[in-house]
Backbone bond lengths (Angstrom), bond angles and torsions (degrees), N, CA, C in turn:
res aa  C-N    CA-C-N  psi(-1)  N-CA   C-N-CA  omega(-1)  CA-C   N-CA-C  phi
1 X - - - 1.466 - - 1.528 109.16 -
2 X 1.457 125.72 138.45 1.177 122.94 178.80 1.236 112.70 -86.80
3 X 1.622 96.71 156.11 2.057 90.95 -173.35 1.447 84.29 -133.35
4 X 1.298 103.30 122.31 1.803 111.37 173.99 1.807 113.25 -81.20
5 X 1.620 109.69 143.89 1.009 107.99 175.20 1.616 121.54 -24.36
6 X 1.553 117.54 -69.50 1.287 109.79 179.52 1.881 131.78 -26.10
7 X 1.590 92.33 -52.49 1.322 104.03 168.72 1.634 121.44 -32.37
8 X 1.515 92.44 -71.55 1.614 122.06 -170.66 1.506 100.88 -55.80
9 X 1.422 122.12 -22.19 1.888 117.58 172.73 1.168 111.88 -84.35
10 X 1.348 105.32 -47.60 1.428 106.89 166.65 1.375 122.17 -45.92
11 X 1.504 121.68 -58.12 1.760 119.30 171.19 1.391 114.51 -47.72
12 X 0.988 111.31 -68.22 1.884 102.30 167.77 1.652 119.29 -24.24
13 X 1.593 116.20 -66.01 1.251 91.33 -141.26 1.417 76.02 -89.24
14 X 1.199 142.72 -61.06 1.517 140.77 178.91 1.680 104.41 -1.66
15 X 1.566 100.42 -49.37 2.004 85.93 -173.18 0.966 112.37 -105.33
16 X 1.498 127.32 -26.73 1.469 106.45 160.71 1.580 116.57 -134.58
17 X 1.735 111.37 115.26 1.143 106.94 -170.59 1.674 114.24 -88.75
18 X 1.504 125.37 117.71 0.891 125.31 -152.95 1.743 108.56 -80.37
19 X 1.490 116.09 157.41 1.764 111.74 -151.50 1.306 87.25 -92.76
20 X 1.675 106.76 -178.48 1.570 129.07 150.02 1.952 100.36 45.54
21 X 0.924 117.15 36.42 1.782 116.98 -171.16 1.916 93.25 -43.69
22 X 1.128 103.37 -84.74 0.948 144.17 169.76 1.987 115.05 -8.98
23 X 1.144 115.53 -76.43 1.217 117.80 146.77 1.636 137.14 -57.68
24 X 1.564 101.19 -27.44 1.447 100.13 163.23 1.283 115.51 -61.72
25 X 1.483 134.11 -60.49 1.293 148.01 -175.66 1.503 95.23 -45.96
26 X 1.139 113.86 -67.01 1.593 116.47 -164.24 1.747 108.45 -56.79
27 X 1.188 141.79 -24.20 1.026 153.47 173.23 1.743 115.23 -80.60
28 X 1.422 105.63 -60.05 1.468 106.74 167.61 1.349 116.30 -67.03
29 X 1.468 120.01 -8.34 1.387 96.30 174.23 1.729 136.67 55.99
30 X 1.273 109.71 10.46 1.780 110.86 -165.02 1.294 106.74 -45.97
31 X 1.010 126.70 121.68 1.882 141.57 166.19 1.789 99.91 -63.21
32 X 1.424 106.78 156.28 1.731 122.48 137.85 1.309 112.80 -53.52
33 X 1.491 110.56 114.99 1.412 121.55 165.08 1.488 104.29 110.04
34 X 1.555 127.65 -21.26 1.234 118.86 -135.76 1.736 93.86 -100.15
35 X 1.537 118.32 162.38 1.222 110.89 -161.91 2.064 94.41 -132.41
36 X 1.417 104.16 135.00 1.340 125.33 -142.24 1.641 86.42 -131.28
37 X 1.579 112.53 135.51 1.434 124.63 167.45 1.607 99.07 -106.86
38 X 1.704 119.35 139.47 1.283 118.66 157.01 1.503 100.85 -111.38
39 X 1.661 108.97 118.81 1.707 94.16 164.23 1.096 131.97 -49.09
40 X 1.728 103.18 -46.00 1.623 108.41 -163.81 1.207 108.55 -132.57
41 X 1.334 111.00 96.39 1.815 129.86 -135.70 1.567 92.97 -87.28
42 X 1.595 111.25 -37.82 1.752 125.01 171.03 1.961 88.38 54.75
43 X 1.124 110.45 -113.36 1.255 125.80 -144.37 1.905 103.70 -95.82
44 X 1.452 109.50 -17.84 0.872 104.46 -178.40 1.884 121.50 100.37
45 X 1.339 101.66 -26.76 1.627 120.95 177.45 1.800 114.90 -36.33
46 X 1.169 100.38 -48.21 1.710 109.64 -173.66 1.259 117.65 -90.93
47 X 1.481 113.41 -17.43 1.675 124.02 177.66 1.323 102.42 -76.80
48 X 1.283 130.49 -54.69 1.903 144.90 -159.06 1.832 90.04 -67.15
49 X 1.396 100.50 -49.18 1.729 83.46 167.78 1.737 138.81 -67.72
50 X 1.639 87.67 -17.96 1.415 70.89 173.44 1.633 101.34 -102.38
51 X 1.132 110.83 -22.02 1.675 107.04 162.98 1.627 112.56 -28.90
52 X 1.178 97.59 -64.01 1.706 98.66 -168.85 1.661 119.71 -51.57
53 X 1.462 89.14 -17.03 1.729 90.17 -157.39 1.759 108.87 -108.06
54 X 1.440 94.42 -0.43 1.621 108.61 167.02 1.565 123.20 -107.85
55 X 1.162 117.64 5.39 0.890 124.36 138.06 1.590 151.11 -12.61
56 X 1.328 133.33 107.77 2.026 119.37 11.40 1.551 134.90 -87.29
57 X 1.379 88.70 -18.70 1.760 116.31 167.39 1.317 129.88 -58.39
58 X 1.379 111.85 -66.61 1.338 127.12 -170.42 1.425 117.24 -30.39
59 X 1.398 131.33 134.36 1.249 136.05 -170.20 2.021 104.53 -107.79
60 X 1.165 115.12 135.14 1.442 112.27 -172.70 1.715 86.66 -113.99
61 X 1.350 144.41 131.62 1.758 138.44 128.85 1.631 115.94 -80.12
62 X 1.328 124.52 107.41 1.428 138.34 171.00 1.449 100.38 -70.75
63 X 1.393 105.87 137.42 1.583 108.93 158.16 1.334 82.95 -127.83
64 X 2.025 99.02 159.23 1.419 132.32 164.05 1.374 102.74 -154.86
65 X 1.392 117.09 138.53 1.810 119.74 159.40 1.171 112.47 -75.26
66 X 1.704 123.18 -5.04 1.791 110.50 -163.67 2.069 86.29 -106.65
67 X 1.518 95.10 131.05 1.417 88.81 160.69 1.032 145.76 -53.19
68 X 1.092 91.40 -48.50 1.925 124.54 -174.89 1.604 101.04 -51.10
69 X 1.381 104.96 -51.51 1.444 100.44 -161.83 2.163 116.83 -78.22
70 X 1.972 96.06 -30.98 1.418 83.79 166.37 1.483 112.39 -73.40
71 X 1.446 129.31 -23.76 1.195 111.81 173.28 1.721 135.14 -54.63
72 X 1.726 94.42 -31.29 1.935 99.73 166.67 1.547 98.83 -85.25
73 X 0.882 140.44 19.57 1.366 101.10 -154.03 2.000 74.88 -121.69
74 X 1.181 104.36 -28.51 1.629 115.91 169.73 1.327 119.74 -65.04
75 X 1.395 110.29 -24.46 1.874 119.47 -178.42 1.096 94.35 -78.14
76 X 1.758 123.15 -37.99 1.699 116.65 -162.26 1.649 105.18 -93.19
77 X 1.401 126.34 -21.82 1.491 132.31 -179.92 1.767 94.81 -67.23
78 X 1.260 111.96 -50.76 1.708 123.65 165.58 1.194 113.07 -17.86
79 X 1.679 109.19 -91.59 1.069 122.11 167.28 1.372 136.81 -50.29
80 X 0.870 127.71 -13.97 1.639 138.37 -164.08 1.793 110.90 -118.90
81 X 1.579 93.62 8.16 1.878 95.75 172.85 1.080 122.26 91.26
82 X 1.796 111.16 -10.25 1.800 103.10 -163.70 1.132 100.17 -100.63
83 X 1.362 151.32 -12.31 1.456 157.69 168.85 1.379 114.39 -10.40
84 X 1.447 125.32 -49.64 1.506 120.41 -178.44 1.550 99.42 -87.61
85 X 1.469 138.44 -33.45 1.303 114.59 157.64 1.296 134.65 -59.85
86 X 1.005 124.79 -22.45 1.660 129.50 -164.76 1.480 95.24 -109.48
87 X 1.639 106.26 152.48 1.068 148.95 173.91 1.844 119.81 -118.61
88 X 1.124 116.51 91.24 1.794 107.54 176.64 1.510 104.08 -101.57
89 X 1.328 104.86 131.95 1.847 108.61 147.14 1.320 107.92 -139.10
90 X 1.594 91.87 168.32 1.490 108.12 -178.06 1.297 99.28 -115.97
91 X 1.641 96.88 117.50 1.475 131.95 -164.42 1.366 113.59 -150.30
92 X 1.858 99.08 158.53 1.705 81.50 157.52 1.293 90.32 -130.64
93 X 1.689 99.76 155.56 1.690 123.04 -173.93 1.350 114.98 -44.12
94 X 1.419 130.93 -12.71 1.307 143.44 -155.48 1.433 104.17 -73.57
95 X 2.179 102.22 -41.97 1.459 87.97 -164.43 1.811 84.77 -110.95
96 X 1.539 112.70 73.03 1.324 102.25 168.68 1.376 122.24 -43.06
97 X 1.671 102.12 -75.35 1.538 111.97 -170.28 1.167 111.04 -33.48
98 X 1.467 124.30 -49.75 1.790 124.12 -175.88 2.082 101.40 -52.78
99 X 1.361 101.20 -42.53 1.455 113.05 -149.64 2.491 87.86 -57.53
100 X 1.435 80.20 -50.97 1.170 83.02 -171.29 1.674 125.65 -74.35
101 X 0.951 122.01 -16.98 1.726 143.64 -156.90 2.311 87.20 -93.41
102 X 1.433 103.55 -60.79 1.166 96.41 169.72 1.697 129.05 -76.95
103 X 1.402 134.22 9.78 0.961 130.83 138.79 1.776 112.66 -103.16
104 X 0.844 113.72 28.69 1.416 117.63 168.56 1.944 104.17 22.92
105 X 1.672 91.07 63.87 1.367 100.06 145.90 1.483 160.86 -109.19
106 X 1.029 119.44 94.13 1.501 110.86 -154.14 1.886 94.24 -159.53
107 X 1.790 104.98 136.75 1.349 108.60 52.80 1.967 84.86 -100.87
108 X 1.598 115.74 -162.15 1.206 126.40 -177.57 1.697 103.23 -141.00
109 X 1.533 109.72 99.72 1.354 116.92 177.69 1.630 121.13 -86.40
110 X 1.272 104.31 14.30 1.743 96.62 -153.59 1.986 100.04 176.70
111 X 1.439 108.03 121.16 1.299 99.91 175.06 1.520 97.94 -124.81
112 X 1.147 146.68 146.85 1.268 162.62 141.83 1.587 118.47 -100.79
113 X 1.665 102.70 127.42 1.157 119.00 -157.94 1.892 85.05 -132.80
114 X 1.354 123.65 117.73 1.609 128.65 163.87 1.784 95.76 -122.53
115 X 1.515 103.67 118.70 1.384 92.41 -166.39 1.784 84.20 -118.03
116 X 1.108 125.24 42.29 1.511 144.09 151.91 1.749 113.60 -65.37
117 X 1.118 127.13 97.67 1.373 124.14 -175.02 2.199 110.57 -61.75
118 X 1.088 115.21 122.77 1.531 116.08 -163.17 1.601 101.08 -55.64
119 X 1.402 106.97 134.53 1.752 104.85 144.67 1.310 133.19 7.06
120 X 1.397 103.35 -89.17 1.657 135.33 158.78 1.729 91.09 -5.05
121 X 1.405 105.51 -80.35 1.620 98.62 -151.33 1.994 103.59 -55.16
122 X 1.317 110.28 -18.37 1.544 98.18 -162.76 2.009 90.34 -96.24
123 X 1.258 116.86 -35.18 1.682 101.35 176.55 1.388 110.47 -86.35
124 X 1.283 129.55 -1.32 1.946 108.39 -168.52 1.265 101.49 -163.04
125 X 1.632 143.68 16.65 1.531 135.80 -173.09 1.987 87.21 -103.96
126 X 1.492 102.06 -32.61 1.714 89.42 -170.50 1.335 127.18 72.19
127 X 1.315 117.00 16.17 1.354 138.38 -169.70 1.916 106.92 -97.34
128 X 1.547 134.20 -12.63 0.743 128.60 -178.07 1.510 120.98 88.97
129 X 1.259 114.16 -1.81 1.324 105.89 152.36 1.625 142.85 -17.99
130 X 1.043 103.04 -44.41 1.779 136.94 -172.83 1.316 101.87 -94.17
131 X 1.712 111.73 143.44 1.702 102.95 166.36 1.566 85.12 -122.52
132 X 1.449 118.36 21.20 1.795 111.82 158.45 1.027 121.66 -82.02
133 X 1.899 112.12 -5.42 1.697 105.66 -155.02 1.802 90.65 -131.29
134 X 1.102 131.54 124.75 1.715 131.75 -179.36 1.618 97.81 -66.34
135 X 1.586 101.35 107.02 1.665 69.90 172.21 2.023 89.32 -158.76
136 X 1.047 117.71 -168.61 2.071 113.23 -166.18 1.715 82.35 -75.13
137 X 1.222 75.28 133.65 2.250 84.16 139.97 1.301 134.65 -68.88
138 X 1.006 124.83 111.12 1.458 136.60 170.73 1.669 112.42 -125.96
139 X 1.638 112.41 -101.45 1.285 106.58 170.15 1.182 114.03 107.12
140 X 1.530 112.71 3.27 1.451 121.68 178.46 1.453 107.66 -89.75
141 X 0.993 104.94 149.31 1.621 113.61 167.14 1.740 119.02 -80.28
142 X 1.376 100.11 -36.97 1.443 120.38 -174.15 1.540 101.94 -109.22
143 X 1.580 128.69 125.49 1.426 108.70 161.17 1.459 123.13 -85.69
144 X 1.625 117.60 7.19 1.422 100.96 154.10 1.432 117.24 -76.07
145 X 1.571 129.26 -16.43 1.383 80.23 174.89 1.122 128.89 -105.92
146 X 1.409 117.10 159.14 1.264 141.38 -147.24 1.888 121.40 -66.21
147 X 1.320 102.42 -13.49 1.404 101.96 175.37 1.915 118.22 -125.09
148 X 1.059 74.39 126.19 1.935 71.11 -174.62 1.717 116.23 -128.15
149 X 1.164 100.80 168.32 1.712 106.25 -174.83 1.162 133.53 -32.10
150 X 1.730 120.36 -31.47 1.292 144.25 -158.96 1.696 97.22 -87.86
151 X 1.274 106.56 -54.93 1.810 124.32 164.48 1.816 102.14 -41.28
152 X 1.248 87.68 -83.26 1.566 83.97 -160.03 1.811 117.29 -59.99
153 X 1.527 141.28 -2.17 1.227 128.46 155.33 1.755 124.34 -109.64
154 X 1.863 93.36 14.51 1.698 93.98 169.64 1.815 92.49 -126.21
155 X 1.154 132.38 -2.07 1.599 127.63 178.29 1.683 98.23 -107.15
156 X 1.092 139.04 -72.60 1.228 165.26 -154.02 1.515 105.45 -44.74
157 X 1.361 121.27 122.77 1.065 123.87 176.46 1.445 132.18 -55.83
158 X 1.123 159.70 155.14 1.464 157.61 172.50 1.125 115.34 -45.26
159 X 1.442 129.17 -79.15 1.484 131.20 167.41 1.422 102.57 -29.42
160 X 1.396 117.68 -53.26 1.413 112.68 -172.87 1.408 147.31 -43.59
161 X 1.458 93.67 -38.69 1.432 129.42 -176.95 1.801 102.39 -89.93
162 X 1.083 93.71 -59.39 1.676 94.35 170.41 1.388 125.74 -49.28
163 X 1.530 115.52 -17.64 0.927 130.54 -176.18 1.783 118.10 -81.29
164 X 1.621 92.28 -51.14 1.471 111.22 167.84 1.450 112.69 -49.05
165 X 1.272 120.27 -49.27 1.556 130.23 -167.81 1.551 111.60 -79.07
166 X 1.340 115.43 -21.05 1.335 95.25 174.08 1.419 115.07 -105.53
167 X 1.478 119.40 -14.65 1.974 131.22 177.28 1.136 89.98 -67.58
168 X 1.355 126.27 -66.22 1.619 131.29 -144.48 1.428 114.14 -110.32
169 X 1.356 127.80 -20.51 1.549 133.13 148.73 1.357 137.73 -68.18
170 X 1.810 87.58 -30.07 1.812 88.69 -173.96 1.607 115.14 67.76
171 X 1.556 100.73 18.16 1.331 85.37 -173.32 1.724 127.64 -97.44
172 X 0.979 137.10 129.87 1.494 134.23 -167.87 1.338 135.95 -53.56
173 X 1.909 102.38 -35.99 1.282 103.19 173.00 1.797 104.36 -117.51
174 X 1.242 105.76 59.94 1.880 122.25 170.33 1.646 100.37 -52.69
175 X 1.247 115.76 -44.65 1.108 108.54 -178.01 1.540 130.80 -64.70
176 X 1.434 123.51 -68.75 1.262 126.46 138.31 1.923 120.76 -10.39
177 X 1.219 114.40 -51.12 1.127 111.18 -159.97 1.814 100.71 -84.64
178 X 1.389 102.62 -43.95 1.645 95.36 175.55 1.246 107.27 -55.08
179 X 1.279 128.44 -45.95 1.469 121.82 -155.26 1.573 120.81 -71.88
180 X 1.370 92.45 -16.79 1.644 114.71 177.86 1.627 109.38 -73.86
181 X 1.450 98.93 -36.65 1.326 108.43 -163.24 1.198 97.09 -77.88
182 X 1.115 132.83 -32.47 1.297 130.97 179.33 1.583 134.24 -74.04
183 X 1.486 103.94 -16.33 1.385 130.54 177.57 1.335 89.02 -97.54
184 X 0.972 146.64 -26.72 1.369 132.55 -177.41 1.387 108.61 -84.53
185 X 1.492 133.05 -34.84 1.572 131.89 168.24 1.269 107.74 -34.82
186 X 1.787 97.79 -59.39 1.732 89.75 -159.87 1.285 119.39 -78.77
187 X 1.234 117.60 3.64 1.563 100.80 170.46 1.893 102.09 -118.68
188 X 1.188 110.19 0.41 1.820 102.48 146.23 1.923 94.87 168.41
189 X 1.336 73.02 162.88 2.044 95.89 -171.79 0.979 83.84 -62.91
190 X 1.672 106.66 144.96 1.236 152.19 -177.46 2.020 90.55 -101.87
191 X 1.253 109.17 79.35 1.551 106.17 -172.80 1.823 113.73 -85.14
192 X 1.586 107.65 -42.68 1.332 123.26 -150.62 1.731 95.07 -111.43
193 X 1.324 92.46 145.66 1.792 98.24 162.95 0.990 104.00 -69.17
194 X 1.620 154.39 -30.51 1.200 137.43 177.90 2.041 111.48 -64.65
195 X 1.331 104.91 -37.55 1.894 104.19 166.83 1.279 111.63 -62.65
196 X 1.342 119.25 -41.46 1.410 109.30 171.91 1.437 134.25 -59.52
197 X 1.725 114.17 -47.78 1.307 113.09 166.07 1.802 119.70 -68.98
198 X 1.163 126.29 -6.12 1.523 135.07 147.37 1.213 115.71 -38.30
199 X 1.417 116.79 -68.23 1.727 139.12 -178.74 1.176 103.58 -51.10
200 X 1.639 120.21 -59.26 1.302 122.03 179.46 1.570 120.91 -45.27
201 X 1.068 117.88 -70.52 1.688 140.59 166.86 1.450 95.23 -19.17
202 X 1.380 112.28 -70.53 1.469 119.91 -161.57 1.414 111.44 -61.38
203 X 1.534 111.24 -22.12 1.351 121.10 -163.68 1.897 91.71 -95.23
204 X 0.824 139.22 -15.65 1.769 126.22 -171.02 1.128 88.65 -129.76
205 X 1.904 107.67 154.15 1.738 121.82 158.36 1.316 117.32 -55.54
206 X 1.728 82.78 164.61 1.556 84.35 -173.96 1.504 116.97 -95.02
207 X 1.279 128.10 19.77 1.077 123.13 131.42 1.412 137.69 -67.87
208 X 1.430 122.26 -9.57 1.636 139.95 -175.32 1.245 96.06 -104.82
209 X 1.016 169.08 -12.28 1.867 159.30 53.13 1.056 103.39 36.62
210 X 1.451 134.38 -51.39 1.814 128.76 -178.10 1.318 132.61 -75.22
211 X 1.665 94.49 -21.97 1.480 109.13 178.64 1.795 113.71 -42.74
212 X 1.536 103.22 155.21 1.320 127.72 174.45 1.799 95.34 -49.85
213 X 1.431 117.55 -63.80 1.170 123.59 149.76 1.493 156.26 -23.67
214 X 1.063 109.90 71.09 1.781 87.69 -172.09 1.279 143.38 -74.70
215 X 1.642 117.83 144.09 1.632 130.68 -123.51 1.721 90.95 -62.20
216 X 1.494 102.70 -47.93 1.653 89.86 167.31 1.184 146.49 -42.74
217 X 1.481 122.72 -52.93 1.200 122.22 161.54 1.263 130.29 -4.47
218 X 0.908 131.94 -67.14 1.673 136.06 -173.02 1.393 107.52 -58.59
219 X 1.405 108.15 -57.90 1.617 119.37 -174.05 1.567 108.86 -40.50
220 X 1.962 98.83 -72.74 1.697 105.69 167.95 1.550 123.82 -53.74
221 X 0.887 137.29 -9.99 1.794 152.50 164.81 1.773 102.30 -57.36
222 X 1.930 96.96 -61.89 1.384 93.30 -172.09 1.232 108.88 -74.33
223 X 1.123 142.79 -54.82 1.358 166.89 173.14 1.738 102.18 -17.78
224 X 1.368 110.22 -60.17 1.527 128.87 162.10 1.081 105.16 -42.28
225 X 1.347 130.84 -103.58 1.194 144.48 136.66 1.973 110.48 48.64
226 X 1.233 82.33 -92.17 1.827 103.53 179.34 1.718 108.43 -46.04
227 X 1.546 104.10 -47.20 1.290 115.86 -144.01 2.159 98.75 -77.79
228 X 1.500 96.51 -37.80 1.418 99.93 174.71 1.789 108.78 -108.69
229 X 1.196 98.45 39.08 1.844 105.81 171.99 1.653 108.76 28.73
230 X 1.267 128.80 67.89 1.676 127.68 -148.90 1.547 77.03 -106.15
231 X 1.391 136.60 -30.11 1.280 120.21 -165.68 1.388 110.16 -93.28
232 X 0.926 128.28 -21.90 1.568 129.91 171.63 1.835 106.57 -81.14
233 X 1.560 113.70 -61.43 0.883 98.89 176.54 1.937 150.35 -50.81
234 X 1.761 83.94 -4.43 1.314 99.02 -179.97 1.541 112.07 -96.22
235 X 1.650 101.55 -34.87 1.433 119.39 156.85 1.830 109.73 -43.38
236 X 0.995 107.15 -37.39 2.204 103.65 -176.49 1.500 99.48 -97.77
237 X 1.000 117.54 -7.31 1.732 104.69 179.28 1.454 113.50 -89.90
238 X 1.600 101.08 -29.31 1.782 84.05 -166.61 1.325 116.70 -82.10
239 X 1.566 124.50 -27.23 1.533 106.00 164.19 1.588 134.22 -70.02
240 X 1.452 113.80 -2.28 1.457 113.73 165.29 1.491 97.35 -94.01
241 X 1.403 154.41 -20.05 1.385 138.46 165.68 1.999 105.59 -55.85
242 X 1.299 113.15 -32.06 1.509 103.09 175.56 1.295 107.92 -68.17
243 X 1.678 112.69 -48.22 1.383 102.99 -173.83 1.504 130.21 -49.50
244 X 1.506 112.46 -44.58 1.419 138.82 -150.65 1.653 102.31 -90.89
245 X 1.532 112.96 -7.33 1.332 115.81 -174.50 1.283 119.67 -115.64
246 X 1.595 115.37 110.86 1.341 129.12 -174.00 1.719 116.20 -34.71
247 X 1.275 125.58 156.68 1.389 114.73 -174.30 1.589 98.25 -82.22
248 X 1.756 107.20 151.89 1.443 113.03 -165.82 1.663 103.06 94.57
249 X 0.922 117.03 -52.25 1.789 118.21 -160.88 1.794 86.33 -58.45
250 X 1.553 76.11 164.03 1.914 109.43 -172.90 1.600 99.88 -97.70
251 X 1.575 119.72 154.66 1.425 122.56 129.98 1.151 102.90 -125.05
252 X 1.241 123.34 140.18 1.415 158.04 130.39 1.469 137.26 -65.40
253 X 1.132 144.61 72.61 0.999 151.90 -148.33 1.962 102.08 -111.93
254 X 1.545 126.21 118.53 1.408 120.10 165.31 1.508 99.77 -105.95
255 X 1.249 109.27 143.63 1.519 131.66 -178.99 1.588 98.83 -124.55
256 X 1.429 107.05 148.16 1.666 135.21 171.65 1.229 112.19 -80.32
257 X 1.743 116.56 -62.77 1.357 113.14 -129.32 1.849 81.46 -155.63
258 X 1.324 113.09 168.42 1.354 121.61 -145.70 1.746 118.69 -96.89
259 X 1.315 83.24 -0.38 1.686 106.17 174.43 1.352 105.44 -76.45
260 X 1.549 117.16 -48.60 1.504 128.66 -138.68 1.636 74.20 -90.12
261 X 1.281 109.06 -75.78 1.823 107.36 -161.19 1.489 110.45 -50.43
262 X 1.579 125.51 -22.67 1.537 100.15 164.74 1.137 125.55 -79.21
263 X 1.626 140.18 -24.28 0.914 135.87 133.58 1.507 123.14 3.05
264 X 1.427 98.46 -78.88 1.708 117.89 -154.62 1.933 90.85 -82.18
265 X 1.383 130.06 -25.87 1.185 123.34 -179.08 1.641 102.67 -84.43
266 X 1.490 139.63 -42.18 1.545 117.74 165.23 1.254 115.94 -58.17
267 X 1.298 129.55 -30.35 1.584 124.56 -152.53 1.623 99.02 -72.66
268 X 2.151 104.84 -52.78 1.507 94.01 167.17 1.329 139.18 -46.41
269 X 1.553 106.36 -42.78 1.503 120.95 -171.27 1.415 97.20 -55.09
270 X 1.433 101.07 -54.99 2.030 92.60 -175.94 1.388 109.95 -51.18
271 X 1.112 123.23 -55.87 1.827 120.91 -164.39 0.983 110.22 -66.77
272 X 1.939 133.12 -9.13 1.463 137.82 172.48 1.528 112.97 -75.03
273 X 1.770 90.00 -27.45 1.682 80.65 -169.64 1.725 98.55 -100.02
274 X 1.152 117.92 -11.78 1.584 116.58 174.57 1.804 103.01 -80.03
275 X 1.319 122.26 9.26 1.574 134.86 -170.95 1.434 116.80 49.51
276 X 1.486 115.31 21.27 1.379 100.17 167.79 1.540 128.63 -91.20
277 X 1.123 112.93 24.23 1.489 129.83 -174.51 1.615 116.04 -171.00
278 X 1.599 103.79 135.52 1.695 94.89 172.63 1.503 93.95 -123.64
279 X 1.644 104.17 115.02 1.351 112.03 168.77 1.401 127.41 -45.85
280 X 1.127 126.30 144.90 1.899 123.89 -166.00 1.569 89.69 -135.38
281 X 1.336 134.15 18.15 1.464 128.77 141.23 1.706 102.58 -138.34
282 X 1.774 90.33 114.06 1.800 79.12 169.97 1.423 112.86 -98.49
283 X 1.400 119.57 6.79 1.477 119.81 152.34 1.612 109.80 -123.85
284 X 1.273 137.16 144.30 1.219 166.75 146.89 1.469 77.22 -4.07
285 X 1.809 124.68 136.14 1.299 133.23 146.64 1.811 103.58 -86.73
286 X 1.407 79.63 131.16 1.956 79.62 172.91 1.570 123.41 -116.41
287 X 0.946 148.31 165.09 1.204 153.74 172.96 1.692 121.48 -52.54
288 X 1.256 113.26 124.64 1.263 103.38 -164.18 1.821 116.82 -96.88
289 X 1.446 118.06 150.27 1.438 111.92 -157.92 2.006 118.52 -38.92
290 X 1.199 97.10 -40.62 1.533 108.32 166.53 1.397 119.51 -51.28
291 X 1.245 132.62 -62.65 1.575 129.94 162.44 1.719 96.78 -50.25
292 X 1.137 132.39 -74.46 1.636 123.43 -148.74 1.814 101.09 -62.58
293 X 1.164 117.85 -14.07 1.871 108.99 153.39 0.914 136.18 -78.65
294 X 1.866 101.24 -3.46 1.495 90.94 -172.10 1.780 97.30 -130.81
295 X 1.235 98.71 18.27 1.440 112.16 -163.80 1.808 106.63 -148.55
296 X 1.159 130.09 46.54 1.270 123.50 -158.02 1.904 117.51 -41.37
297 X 1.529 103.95 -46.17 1.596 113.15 169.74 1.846 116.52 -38.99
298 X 1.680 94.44 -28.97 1.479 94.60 -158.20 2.261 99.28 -67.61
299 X 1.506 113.99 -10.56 1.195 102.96 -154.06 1.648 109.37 -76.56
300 X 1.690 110.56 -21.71 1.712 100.52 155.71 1.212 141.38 -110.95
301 X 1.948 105.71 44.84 1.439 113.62 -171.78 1.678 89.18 -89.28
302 X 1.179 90.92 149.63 1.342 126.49 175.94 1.736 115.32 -120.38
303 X 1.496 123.41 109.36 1.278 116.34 179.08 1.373 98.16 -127.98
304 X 1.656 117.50 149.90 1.470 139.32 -170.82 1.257 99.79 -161.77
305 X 1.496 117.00 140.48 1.427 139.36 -178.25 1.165 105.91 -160.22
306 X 1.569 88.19 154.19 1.651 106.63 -164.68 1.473 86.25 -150.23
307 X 1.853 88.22 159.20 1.661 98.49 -173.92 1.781 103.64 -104.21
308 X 1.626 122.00 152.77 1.796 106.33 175.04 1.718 95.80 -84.68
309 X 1.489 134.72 133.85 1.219 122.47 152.19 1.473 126.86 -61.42
């Protein structure tokens, strides 16, 4: 069946509308000619902008770990003219230097890092992302790797899990909730995100059920989290983005949630004071009330950039 350009713009921004447009551009600065890495290309939203603005030269390399998605996102770069500029693989940002050294890209004026997981995976991967949608646990981005959601709260030890939920969830009642989870194995698998957010419920008051928040959240955050190693792997990426980036070039990095941006806020601070970078946000740019109405995701992006000297 043919899918006309229109379509293929429409799928993009429809599933994942990309944050902070606006301030990203203005910060990255992309030149004519100049050639720009997106780690986490997702939907494509933040690349087409800087596509446009590097122009006619400029070379963009997309990374994504989800197949599925560099594979559309390659039908629509196809169609839409950018094909001899762009570069997609399915990767994860972790092993940049390799990513880049074997497509022999360089020079590198500009890295963009959106460590916002796309749309896509919570309306149409079916992987369990969502505790709105009944569906198996998984939670991987990649199905090679080898450990996924379903593993770690029907295999995973108690301490273990409790452990996950309160480092990487932030969540308050980790305790309660592992222990539930664990009484719930033995008298049957915990298969579906819908059994899981059950456990949860049962496990917090019912005032923590009312929250603006829902009680799940945290649990599925950490759970995510663990399952595609997002905190380490972001931990090994950012000192090969200094290396791999010509002097002058930008990183840009958007963060969600309060793990990821402290991360990415010591790692700069260190390389400012070792002088290999002068930060050009010394606070987090955030989303302004106009985008977060029309963009609800946009209200805990977090963006920071720094320049390489």
């Amino acid at each position: 069946m043919a899918i006309c350009l229109r379509d293929l713009k429409n799928w993009a921004y429809k599933m994942h509308i990309p944050v902070l447009q606006e301030e990203l551009i203005s910060y990255l600065n992309p030149g004519r000619n100049e050639n720009f890495i997106d780690g986490t290309i997702n939907g494509g939203g933040h690349a087409r902008l800087i596509l446009n603005r590097t122009s006619p030269n400029g070379k963009l390399l997309g990374i994504d770990w989800t197949q599925e998605l560099v594979e559309e996102l390659t039908n629509q770069f196809n169609a839409e003219g950018y094909d001899a500029r762009v570069k997609l693989v399915c990767d994860n940002f972790a092993r940049l230097s390799e990513i880049v050294h074997e497509n022999q890209f360089n020079p590198v004026n500009g890295i963009l890092l959106d460590l916002g997981f796309s749309s896509w995976h919570i309306e149409q991967s079916g992987k369990g992302f969502s505790f709105l949608k009944n569906e198996r646990l998984d939670m991987r981005f990649n199905q090679h790797n080898k450990l996924d959601a379903w593993t770690i709260v029907n295999q995973w030890p108690e301490e273990e899990i409790g452990a996950a939920l309160r480092d990487y969830g932030q969540e308050r009642f980790w305790r309660k909730i592992s222990s539930n989870i664990v009484a719930e194995r033995q008298l049957n698998p915990i298969n579906t995100t819908h059994d899981l957010t059950k456990v949860i419920e049962r496990s917090v008051p019912a005032w923590y059920r009312g929250q603006r928040i829902n009680a799940s959240t945290k649990t599925f955050q950490a759970i995510r989290i663990m399952v595609n190693r997002e905190l380490s792997n972001l931990s090994r990426v950012l000192p090969q983005i200094i290396e791999i980036l010509a002097p002058g070039g930008r990183i840009a990095i958007i963060s969600f949630h309060e793990l990821e941006d402290r991360i990415v806020k010591q790692f700069l601070k260190g390389e400012e004071v070792e002088g290999a970078v002068e930060l050009l946000t010394k606070r987090p740019i955030k989303a302004s009330e106009n985008e977060i109405n029309q963009n609800r995701r946009a209200r805990s992006a977090r963006l920071r950039v720094a320049l390489k000297k």
